[in-house]
N, C-alpha and C positions, 0 to 999 in steps of 0.2 A: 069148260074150256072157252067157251062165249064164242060169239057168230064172226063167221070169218071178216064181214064186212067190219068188225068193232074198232073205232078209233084210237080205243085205249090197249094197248099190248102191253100183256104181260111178259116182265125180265124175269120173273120168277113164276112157273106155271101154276094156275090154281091147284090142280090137285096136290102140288109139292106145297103150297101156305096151308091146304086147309090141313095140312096134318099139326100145324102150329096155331090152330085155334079151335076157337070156344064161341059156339052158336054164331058162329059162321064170321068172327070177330078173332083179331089177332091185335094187340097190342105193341105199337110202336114208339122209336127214339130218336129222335130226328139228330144232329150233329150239334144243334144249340144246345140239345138236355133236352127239350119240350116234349112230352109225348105224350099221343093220340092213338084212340081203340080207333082202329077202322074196319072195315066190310074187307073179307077176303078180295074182291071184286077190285076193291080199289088201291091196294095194298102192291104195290114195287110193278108200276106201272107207267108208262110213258107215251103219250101221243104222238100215233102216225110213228113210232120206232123202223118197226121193218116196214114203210108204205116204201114204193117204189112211187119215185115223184115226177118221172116222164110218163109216163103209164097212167089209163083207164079204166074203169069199170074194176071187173074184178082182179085180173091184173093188173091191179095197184097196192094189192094184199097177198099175192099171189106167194111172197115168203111166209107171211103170217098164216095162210092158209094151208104151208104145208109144215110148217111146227104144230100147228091144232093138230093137222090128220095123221103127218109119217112117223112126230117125235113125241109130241104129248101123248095122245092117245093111247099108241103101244106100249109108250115107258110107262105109264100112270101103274099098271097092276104089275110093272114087276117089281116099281120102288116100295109097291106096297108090301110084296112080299114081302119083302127086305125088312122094312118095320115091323113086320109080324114073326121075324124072326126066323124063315123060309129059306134057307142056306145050307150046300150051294146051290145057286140056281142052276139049269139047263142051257147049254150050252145059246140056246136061242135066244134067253132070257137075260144071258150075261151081257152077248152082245147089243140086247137093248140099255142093259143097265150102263153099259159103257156111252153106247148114244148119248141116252140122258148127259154123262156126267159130262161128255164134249161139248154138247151145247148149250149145256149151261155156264162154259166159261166163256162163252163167245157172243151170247146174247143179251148181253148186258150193258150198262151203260161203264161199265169199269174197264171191260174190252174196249168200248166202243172210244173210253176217254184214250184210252190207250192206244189206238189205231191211228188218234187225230191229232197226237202231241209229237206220237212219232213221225208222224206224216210231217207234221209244222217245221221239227228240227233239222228233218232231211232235203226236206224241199227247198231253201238254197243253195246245197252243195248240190241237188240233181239239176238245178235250171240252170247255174254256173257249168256241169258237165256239158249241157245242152248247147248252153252260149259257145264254148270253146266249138264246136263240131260246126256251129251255124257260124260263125266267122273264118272255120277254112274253108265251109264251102263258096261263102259270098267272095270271098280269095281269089279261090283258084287252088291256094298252092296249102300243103300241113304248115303250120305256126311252128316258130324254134320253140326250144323248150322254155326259154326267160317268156315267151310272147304266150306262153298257153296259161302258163305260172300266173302272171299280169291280168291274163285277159278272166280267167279262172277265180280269182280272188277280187276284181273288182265287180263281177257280177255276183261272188256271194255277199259283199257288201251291200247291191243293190240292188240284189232279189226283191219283185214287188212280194205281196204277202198271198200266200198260196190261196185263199179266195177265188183269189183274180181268174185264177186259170182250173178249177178244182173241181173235179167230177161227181157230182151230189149223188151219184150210185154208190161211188167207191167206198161207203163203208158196208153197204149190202153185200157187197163181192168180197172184199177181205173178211166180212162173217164168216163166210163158206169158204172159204179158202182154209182159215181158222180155225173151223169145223174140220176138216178133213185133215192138216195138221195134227191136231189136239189129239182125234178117235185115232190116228197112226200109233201116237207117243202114247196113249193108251195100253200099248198092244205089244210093247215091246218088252223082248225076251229081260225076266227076273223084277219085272213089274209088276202088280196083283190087286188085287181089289181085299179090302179087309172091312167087314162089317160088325162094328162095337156098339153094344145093347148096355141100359143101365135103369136100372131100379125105379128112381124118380127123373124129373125132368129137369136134365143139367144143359140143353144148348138152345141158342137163340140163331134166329136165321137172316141173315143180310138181303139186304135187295139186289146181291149180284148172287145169291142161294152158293153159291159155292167160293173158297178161296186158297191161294196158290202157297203154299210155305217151300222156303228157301231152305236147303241143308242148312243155312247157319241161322236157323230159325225167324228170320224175316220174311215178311210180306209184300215187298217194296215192287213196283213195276218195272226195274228197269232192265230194258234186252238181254238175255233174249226172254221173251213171256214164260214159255216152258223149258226150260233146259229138263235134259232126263233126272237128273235127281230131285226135281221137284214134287212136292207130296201135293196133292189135293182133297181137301178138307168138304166131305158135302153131307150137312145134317139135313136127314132125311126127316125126322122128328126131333120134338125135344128131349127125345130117349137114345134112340136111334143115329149112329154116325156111321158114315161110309167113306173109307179112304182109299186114293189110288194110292200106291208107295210102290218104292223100290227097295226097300229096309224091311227088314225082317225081326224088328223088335218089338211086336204089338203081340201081347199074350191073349187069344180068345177068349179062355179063361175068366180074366180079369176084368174083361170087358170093357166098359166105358168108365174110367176112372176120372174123379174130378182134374188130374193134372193134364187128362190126354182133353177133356172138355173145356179146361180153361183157354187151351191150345187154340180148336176151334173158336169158340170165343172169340180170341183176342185176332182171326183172322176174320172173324165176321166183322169186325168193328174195326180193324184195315181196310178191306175191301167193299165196306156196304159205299154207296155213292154218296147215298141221303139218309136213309134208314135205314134200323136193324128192328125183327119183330120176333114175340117173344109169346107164348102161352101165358093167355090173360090172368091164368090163376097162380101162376110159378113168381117166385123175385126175381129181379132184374138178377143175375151174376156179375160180379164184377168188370167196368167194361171202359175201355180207355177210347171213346172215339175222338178224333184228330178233329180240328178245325174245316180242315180242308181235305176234300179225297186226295188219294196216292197220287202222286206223278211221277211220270217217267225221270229218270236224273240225263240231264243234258248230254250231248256225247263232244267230246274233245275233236274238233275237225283237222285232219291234215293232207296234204294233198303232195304226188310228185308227179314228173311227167312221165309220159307213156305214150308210145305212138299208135299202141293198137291194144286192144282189154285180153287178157291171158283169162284161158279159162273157160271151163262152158257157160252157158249163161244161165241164170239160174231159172229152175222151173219150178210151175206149179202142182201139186198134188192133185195126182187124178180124183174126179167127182165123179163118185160111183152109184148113185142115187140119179136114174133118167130123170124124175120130177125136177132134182134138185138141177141137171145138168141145163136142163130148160130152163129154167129160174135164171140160171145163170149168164145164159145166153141172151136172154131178155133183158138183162140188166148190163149188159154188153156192149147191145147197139143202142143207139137215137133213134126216136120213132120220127119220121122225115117230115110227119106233120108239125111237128116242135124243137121248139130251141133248147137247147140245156140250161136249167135255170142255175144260176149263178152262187156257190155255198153259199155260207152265213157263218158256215159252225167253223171255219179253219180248217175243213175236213182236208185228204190224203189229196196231193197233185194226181192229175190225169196221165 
């Protein structure tokens, strides 16, 4: 699982690739076509991902070091069961196995794309909210309705670009946030975990290891991420598939059938960002990867007036994990000896 200090973090943890390779090699396909054997090690990996970038020493890894200890670690031998065909598991072992499959939809760069597109489309209408409240107060008095309408739509025209103002933590903190969403929806009543075994080796694994299908059979990202009836797709091997669902038509029996594989499949090759990796001795399977990763689809803005917000406000999911609760709180505040250094990536308004 490599030393917590490691620049390169894995979006997909080593013990979940090396089940998809061959002397310690997995064979990849990048979105051109081009494909390259690489080193388990170096395979659906990305620099400094969870580094906390206000932060020092070892609390600057301090999320990466608690995926190696609290998440990799423990899940590593129950996913293995799972490939060895070890089912059902123990109640202790489920609830790892659910772990794994939560964070594995949240620590990837397909989440990650997804937290900063949303972020981009929102954040004129929140700074324009913003605007309306900072011109009654410079006022004195609440704005008519025609003056909040005016003043509302001319700052979403001239929202600077959320850069400007943008909290280089904030995608650390929507992780966990994410995390703790996802293992809820997990868990809810007529949901189930289903484990399909097959003969030879029919799946190939994305560098986001896991992806989301829509009741009407899409992969597409757009709000909300998880709704309940979405099934999640996570080959644990190229034998071995594990699905969350809320559908009750998967025969154990029958097992891993090439249409339920082609299925996965065609969500690996949706949701990989860069690349999809494959068992070096297997043929590719059929595979349609898009030019460009998913994107979010735009949302329609509209706006009316209102003199006070109806409603409670909305909250976050408790973080029930003290390591992670601290993590969190650390990515919270400003360390007073430093400045906030300024996005890059268009990431989420502060």
């Amino acid at each position: 699982m490599g030393a917590n200090t490691a620049k390169e973090h894995h979006l997909v943890p080593q013990y979940w690739l090396r089940a998809f390779a061959e002397d310690g090699h997995v064979l990849g396909r990048r979105r051109g076509g081009a494909e390259h054997r690489t080193p388990v090690r170096h395979a659906a990996v990305a620099r400094h991902f969870n580094t906390d970038p206000l932060a020092e020493g070892k609390q600057r890894v301090a999320l990466e070091t608690y995926l190696d200890r609290h998440v990799d670690g423990p899940c590593a031998p129950v996913l293995r069961a799972l490939r060895e065909g070890r089912w059902p598991l123990e109640e202790a072992q489920h609830a790892l196995a659910l772990d794994a499959l939560a964070w594995q939809v949240v620590r990837t760069q397909a989440f990650r794309s997804f937290d900063e597109q949303v972020g981009r489309q929102l954040f004129p209408a929140l700074w324009a909210s913003e605007t309306v409240g900072y011109c009654e107060e410079r006022l004195g008095r609440p704005l008519s309705d025609a003056e909040r309408m005016e003043v509302f739509w001319t700052a979403v025209r001239t929202a600077p670009g959320p850069s400007m103002v943008a909290d280089p933590r904030s995608a650390l903190r929507a992780m966990i946030r994410a995390f703790e969403r996802t293992r809820d929806l997990l868990t809810v009543p007529g949901r189930r975990l289903v484990v399909l075994h097959s003969a030879e080796p029919l799946l190939v694994l994305a560098d986001s290891g896991v992806a989301l299908r829509r009741r009407d059979g899409t992969f597409c990202l757009t709000p909300p991420l998880l709704p309940e009836t979405v099934e999640v797709f996570a080959p644990l091997s190229p034998t071995c598939l594990l699905i969350s669902t809320p559908r009750a038509h998967y025969r154990l029996r029958q097992g891993l059938t090439r249409k339920i594989a082609a299925k996965a499949n065609a969500g690996a090759a949706a949701w990989c960002q860069d690349a999809v990796y494959r068992l070096p001795s297997m043929p590719w399977p059929t595979l349609r990867l898009a030019s460009t990763p998913l994107e979010v689809q735009l949302p329609r803005l509209s706006a009316a007036p209102a003199q006070q917000a109806h409603g409670s406000a909305p909250t976050h999911p408790m973080i029930r994990h003290g390591e992670l609760r601290a993590i969190m709180e650390q990515l919270s505040r400003t360390p007073t000896d430093q400045h906030p250094v300024p996005a890059t990536d268009g990431g989420r308004p502060a």
